[in-house]
N, C-alpha and C positions, 0 to 999 in steps of 0.2 A: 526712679530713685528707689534703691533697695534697702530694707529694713523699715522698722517702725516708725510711724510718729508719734510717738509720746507725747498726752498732754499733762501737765500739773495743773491740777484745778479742776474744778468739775461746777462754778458757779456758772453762771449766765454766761458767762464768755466763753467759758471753756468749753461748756456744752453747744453751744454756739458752733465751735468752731471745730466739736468733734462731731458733728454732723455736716457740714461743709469737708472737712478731710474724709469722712468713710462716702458720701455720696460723690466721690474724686476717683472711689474704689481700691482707695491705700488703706494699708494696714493700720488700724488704730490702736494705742494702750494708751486708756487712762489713770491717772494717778490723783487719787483722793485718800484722804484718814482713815474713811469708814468700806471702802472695795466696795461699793455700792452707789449706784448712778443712773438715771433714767436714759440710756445711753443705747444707740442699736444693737441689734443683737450682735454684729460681725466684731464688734469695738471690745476687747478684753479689760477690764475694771481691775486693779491693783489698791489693795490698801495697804499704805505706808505714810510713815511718819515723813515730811519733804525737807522739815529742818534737819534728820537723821541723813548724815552726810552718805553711810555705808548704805540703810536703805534706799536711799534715793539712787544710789548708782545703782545698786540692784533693780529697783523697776524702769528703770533707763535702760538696763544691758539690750546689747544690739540694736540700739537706736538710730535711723539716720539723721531725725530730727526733733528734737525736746524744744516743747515750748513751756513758756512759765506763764499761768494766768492764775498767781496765787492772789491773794489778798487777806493776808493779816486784818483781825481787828483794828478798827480806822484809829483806837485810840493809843494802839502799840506798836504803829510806824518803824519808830525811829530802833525801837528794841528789837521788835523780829522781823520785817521788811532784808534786811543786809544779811544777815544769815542766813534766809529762806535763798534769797541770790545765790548765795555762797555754793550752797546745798547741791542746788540745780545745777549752776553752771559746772560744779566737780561732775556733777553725772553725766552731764554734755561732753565733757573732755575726758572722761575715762571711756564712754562709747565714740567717740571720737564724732560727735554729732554736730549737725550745726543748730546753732542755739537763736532760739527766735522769742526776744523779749514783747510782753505787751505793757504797754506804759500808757500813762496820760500826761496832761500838760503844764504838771505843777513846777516844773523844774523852770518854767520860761521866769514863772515870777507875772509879776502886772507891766502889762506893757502897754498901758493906758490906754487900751483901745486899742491897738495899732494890731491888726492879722499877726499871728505866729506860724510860721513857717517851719521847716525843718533844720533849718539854718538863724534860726530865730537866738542870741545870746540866751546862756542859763545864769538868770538874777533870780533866784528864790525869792519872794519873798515868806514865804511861811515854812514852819518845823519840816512838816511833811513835801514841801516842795524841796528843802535840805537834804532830806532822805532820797528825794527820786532824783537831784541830782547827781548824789556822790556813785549812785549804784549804777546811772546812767555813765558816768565818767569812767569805773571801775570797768565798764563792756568794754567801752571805748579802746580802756588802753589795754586789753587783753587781745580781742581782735587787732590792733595796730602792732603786739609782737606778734602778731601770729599763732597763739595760744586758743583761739576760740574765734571759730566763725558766727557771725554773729549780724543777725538781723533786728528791724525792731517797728513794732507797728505804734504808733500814739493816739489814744483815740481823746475827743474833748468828755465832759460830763454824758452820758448813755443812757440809752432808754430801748426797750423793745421787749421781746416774750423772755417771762423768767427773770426780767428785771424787776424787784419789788421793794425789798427796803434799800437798797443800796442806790436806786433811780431817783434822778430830782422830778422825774413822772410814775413812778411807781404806785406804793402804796399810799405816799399822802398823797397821790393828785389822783390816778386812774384809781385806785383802789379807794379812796375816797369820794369820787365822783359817785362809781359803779353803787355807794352805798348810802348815796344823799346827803354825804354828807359836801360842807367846803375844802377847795384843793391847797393844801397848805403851800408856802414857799417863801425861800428867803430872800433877802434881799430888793432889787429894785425892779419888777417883772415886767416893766415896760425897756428895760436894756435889753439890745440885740447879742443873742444867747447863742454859738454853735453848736448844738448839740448830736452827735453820733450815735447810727441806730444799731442795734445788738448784732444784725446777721450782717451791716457791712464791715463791721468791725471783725468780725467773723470770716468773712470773705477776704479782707486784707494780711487777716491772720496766715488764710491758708496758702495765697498766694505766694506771700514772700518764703514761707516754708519752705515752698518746691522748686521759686523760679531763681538761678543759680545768679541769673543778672541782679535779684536785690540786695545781696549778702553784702553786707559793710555798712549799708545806709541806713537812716532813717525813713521812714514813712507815715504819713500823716493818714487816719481815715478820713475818707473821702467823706463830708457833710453835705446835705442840702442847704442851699439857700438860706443864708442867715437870718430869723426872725425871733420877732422875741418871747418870752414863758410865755408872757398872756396870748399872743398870737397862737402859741400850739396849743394849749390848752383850749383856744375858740374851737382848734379843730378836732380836738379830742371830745367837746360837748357837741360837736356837729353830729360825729359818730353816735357817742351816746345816746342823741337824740333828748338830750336835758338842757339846760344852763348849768352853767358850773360856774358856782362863787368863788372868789379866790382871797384867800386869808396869808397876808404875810407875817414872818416872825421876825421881831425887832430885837438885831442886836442887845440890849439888856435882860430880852428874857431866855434868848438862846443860851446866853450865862450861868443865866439861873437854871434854868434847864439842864445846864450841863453838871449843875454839882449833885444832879441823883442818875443823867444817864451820861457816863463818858463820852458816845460816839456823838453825840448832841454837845459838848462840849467842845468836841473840835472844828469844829462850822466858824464860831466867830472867824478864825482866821482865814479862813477860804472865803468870806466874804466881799473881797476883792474881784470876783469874779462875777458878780451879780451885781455890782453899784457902777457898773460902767461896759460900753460895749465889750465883749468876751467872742473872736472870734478864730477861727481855726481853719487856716489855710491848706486843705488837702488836695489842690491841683497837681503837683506831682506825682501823686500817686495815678490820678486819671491820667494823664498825659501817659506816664511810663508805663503803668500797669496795667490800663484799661478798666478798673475799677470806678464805677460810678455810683453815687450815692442816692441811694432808695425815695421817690419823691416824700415829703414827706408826708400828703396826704395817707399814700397805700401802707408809709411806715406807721401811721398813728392807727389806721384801721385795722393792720395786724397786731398791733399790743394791745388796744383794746379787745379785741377778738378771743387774744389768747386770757389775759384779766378772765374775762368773762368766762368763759369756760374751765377757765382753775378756779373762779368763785362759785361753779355751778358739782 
């Protein structure tokens, strides 16, 4: 495949998955605010504005594939989430690229338990699961005229290196561990929890990028063996080599919380997700792609790993 792969985004994921595309030995440009990225050397850095419709097609130009691994502040979804889409996919279709969305799994809604599939109905039930469905629908029917080729990876809640405030293992658990201190967490931590680790998410990213049989689909990353918070976090104080206490926040004070930090204010509603099994069906993506997901012991002892070493 000739021409660039353009990433948007340069957080955990994106850098993720510009290290899986340049050790592929394709061409990388990534696109962040600041042109500055802890990113290989061969990987070209672009700072641009990605809501800027005319910049962003400028650092797209001669792309063969743009991916979007932006993320808006959690607390202005609904406001910039649609535009940011907008942005990218204009830059996808003026280099005539194929567009490889990353999404997650709010759009299903609560499905009491029951595996989410790729084929799974989209019932929102919260603001931001609103948002990730209308933009999900909006791919949909662009690729179905014919307008934009288009792929899309969904990953569940994520964790691994360079995940920290935005990981439900991040900084309040692994980064809290690492510092004696208790692993904070919401909700019900003995529910069986899918969680997706940063480089398969990464790995699924790159694949569907290049292989021409994924375009149109969905794809789920592939998760290990569904267990639940308090179970990884056993295995994360194995690592350690501590106990790790575990402190949950209740519903009323997430509230209250929320009216001096916003991104903590929007948890009550995702709390759906943690009061009952939450699990995430990525066999299609193994069966099809050959994609398998990282056990999770070796995945917790590389995030602890890497913790460690950005705390040192």
């Amino acid at each position: 495949m000739s021409g660039a792969h353009v990433v948007f985004g340069t957080g955990a994921i994106g850098l993720g998955l510009i290290d899986a595309l340049s050790g592929r030995g394709l061409e990388v440009r990534a696109v962040n605010r600041s042109g500055h990225a802890p990113a290989p050397d061969s990987v070209t850095v672009i700072g641009a504005d990605a809501s800027d419709a005319e910049a962003a097609i400028e650092a797209a130009r001669d792309a063969a594939v743009v991916y979007q691994c932006l993320n808006p502040p959690y607390h202005r979804w609904a406001e910039l989430f649609p535009p940011l889409q907008s942005a990218v996919v204009g830059a996808a279709r003026a280099a005539g690229a194929r567009y490889v969305s990353f999404e997650n799994t709010y759009m299903y809604g609560d499905t009491g338990g029951r595996p989410m599939t790729e084929t799974t109905p989209h019932q929102p039930c919260s603001k931001k699961g609103v948002t990730r469905a209308a933009m999900a629908e909006e791919l949909r029917r662009l690729h179905d005229a014919g307008d934009l080729a288009v792929t899309t990876a969904r990953a569940s809640d994520y964790f691994g290196p360079r995940a920290t405030s935005q990981s439900p293992f991040g900084d309040l658990v692994i980064g809290a561990a690492l510092a004696g201190k208790p692993a904070r967490v919401i909700g019900d931590p003995d529910q069986l929890h899918s969680y997706s680790y940063g480089p398969d998410i990464a790995e699924t990213l790159a694949t569907i990028g290049t292989a021409d049989a994924a375009v149109g689909e969905i794809w789920h990353v592939p998760n290990a063996p569904t267990r639940s918070t308090r179970e990884i976090i056993g295995l994360i104080a194995e690592e350690i080599g501590e106990p790790v206490r575990i402190r949950t926040t209740p519903k009323p004070l997430l509230r209250l919380l929320g009216l001096f930090n916003p991104t903590i204010g929007e948890l009550p509603e995702m709390l759906y997700e943690f009061e009952r099994p939450f699990i995430v069906d990525g066999s299609k993506t193994t069966e099809r792609l050959g994609i398998t997901a990282t056990p999770l012991p070796q995945a917790v002892a590389e995030t602890v790993r890497w913790f460690r070493t950005a705390a040192s």
